[in-house]
N, C-alpha and C positions, 0 to 999 in steps of 0.2 A: 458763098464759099464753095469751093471747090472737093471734090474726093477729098487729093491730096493733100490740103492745108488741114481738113479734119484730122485726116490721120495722122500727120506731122502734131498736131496739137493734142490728139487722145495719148500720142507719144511721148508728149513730153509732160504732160500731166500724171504720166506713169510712172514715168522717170522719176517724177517728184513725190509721189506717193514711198516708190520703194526708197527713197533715199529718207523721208522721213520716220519707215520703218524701220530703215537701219537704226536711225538715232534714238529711238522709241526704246530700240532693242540693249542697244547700248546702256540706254539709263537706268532700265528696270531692274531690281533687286531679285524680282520672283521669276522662278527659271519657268513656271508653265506659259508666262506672258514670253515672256524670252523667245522659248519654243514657237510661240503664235507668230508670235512678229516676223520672226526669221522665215516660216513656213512662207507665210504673207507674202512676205518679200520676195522668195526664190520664185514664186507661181507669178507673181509681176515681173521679174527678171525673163522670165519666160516670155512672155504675154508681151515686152519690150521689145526681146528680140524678136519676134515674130511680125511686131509691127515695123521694126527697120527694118527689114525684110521688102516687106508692103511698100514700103516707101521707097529703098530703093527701086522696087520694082517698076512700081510707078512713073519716076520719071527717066527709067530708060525705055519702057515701051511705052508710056503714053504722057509724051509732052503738055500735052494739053493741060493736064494734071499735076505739075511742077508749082 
């Protein structure tokens, strides 16, 4: 495996992580889980766009890595 396909895939394992926080957040009754999950989430939203970032970065300067 290449860099870039790690990263493309740490990306989208992220992706899926926050998006199940979202639904986590969504279903909870108790506002301190509520609070946790949402926190969770923004800091992977974070950590997500950081790694699009990377990626694109990736395959406009280094092809090899696409």
């Amino acid at each position: 495996m290449t860099v870039g396909t790690n990263i493309k895939g740490t990306y989208y394992t992220i992706k899926s992580a926050e998006a199940t926080l979202e639904q986590l957040a969504i279903k909870t009754n108790d506002d301190e889980s509520k609070n946790a999950f949402l926190e969770a989430q923004q800091i992977l939203r974070e950590v997500k766009t950081d790694l699009k970032k990377q990626v694109q970065f990736l395959a406009r300067e280094e092809p090899q890595y696409k």
